[in-house]
N, C-alpha and C positions, 0 to 999 in steps of 0.2 A: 204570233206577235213578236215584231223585232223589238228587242230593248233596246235604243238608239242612246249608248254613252255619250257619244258626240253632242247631239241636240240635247241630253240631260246637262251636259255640263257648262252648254253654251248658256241653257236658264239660271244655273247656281251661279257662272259667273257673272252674269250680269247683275243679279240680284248681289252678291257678297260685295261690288262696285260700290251700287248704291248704299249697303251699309259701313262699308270705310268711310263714303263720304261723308255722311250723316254724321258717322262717330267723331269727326277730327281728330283721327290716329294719323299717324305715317307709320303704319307694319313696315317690316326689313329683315328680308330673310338674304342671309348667307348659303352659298352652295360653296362645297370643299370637293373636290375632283384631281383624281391623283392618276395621274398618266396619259394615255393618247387613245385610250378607247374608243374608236369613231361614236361607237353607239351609244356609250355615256357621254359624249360631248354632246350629241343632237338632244339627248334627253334634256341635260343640264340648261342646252339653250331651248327647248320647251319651257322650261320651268322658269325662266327669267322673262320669256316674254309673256307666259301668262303674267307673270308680277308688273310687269307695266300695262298689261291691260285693265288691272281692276284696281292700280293705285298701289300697290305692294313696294314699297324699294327694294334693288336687289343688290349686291357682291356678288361677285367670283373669286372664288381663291382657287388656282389652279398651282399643283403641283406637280415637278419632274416625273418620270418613271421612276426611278430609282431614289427616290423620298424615303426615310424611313422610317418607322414606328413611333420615335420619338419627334421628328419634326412635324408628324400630322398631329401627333397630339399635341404638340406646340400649338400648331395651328388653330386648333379645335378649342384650348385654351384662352388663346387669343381673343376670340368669338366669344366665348361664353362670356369674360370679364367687358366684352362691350356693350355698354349699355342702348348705344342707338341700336343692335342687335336684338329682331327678338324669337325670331327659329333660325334654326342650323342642320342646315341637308347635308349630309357628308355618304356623296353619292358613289354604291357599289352597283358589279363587287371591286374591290381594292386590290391592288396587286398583291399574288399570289404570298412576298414579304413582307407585307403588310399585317400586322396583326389585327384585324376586325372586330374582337371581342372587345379589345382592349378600346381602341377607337370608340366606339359607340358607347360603352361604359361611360365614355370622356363626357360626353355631351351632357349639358346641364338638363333635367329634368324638364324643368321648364321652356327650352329652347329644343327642345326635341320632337318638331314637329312632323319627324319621318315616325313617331312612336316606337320606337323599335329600342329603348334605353329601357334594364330592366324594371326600373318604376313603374313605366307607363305601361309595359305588360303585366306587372305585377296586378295597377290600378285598375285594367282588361280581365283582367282574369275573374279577379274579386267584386267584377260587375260594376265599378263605378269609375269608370275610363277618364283619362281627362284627353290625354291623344294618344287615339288608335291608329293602327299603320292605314297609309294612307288607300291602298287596295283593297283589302276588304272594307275598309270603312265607306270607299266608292261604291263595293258591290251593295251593302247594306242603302245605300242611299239609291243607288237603280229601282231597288226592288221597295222600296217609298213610292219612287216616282210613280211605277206603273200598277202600285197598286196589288202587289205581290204578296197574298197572305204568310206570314213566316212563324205569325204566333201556334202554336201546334205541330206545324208543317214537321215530315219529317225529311231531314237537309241530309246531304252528303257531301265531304268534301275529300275531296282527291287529291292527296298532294299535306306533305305534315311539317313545311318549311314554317322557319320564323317568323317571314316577312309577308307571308298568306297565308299556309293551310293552319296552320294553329292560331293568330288571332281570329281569321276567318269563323272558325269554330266556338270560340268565345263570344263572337259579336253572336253569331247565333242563338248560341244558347245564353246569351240576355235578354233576345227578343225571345225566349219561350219555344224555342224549334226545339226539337228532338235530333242530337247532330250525331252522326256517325263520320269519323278520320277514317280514312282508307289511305294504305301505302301501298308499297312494295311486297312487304310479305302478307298483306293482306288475302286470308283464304276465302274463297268463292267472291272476287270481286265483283266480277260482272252481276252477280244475285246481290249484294250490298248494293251497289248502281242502279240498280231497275227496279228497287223499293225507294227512289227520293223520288219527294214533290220537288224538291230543289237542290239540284245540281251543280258541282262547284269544281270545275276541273283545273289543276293548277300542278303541270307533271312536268309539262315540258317536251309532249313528246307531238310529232306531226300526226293529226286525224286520229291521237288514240280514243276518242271516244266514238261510239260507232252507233248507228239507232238501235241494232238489238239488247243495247245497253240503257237505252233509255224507255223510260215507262209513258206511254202514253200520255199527255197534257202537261210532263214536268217541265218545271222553268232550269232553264240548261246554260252557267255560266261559266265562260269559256276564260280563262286567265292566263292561255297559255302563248308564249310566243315564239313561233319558231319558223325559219326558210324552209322552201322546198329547192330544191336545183337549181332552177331558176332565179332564186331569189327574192321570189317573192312571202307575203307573210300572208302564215296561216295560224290558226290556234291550235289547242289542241283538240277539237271536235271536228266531226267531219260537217261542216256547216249544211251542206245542200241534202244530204240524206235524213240528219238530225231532225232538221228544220221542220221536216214532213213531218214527223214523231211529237216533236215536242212542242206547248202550247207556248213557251216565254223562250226566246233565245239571246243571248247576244251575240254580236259578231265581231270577227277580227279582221282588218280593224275596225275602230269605230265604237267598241261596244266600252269595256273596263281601262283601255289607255285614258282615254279623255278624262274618267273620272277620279282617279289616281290623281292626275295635274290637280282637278277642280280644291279637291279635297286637302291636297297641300296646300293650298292657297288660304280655305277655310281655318285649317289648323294655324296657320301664322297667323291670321288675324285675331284667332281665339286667344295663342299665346299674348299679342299685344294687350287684350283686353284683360288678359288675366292680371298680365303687370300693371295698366293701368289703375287696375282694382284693388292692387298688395300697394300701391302707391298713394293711392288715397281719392283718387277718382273714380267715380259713381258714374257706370254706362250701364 
């Protein structure tokens, strides 16, 4: 079975459409972008035009290369005290003088619909999320769509970053999975990989997962993105061998991009509703 992110996320947007409409909000998400990154710029303009697809107002603040620490977090500042504003993407990675920690710190809790400010990991962690990062929150919502037992399951996740393998892991073990992290110095990985019902590779590396790694019928999610020679995009599973092996897969692309956008979108309008809510309106 393909788990087709694309067509999951073309159903969540349409439906999250209809409920802005419904609601009489105007959501307004800001995106912050600092330098000339081709491939964060293409991202940034993903993110904007999902926002006018489903009613979202958007901004761009776009900054020099050569920005530093203090004027992003001016920037970031800025955003937070606006109140037509109600998420703030401050989209990495950031140049290398850039300080990251400190940036994201910046972000108002409530305006942090990338999740990634330590509250809302905090609020992740302690099982009652208000925004989870926007990737595994997609991957959790794939494995809804299709119907993906996770309660029991035992998951694996490959990869112990920030911004996936560790919330990844949390979202998990909310829904009741049994989650084993796997890194780098992980001992006997391949034997850790070929006991998950559910599979979560997120390394970074071209076709590092292989089917002798995978256990026959697991659900196999690919998070990784990387070129070959060519240029073209591959994950990190080896799709066409896996594919044979495993019973859920998704693909690159097509599979966890799409739902990544969908789920940023979700979270801004959740942020609006919440303010709505501290404001004295009943949705």
């Amino acid at each position: 079975m393909i788990l087709n992110g694309k067509a999951t996320s073309e159903k969540r947007l349409e439906i999250l459409k209809e409920r802005i409409e419904e609601s009489g909000l105007y959501p307004r998400l800001a995106t912050v972008i600092v330098g000339e990154d081709p491939a964060s710029k293409l991202y940034v303009r993903m993110k904007h035009r999902a926002c006018e697809r489903v009613g979202i107002g958007s901004i761009g603040v776009e900054l020099p290369e050569d920005t530093t620490t203090k004027e992003v977090l001016d920037a970031v500042g800025r955003l937070n005290n606006d109140t037509d504003i109600n998420g703030i993407l401050v989209q990495l990675p950031l140049p290398a003088h850039v300080d990251t920690t400190r940036v994201i710190d910046a972000v108002a809790p409530g305006k942090d619909v990338d999740g990634f400010h330590p509250y809302n990991l905090g609020r992740l962690l302690a099982g009652d999320p208000v925004f989870a990062p926007c990737t595994p929150q997609g991957i959790m919502t794939i494995l809804e769509e299709y119907g993906i037992p996770v309660s029991g399951a035992r998951a694996v996740v490959v990869g112990r970053s920030i911004d996936v393998g560790r919330p990844m892991a949390a979202l998990l073990l909310n829904a009741d999975a049994t989650v084993t992290i796997c890194h780098s110095r992980t001992k006997n990985l391949e034997e850790e990989m070929r006991n998950a019902d559910i599979l979560i590779s997120a390394v970074g590396r071209l076709k590092f997962v292989r089917p002798e790694m995978v256990k026959a019928g697991a659900t196999v999610i690919d998070v990784g993105i990387n070129y070959d020679d060519q240029g073209k995009l591959h994950g990190d599973v080896d799709f066409e061998g896996v594919s044979e092996r495993a019973g859920a897969i998704t693909p690159v692309p097509g599979g966890v991009g799409p739902m990544t956008i969908a789920t940023l979108m979700e979270n801004t309008f959740k942020a609006a509703r919440l303010e709505a809510c501290y404001n004295g309106t009943v949705l």
